[in-house]
C-alpha positions in Angstrom: 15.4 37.0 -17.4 17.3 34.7 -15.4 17.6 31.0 -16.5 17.2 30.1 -13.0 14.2 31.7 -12.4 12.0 30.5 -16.0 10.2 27.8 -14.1 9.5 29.7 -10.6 6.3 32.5 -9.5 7.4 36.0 -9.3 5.1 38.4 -10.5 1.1 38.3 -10.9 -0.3 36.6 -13.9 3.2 37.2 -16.3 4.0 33.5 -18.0 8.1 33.2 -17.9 9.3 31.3 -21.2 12.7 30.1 -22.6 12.8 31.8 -26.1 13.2 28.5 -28.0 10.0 27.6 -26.0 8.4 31.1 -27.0 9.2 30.3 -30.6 7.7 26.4 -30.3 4.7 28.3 -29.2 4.3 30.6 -32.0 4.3 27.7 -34.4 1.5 25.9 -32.7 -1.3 28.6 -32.5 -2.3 31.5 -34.6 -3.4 34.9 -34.0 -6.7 34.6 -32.1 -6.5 31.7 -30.9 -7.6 31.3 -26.9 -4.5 30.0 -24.9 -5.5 28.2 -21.7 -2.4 27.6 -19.3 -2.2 25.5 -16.4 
């Protein structure tokens, strides 16, 4: 991935993350939980 490119549309429904932000993610749900993003 290109840093440039994290924040920016390019492909049909994929969600571009940071790692670090990745990892701040996993800590706030758990498996099974329904993820909503706008």
């Amino acid at each position: 991935m290109i840093p440039g490119q994290i924040d920016r549309a390019a492909s049909h429904g994929c969600i571009r993350l940071a790692n670090w932000d990745v990892v701040r993610l996993a800590t706030k749900i758990k498996s099974g939980d329904n993820v909503s993003i706008h």
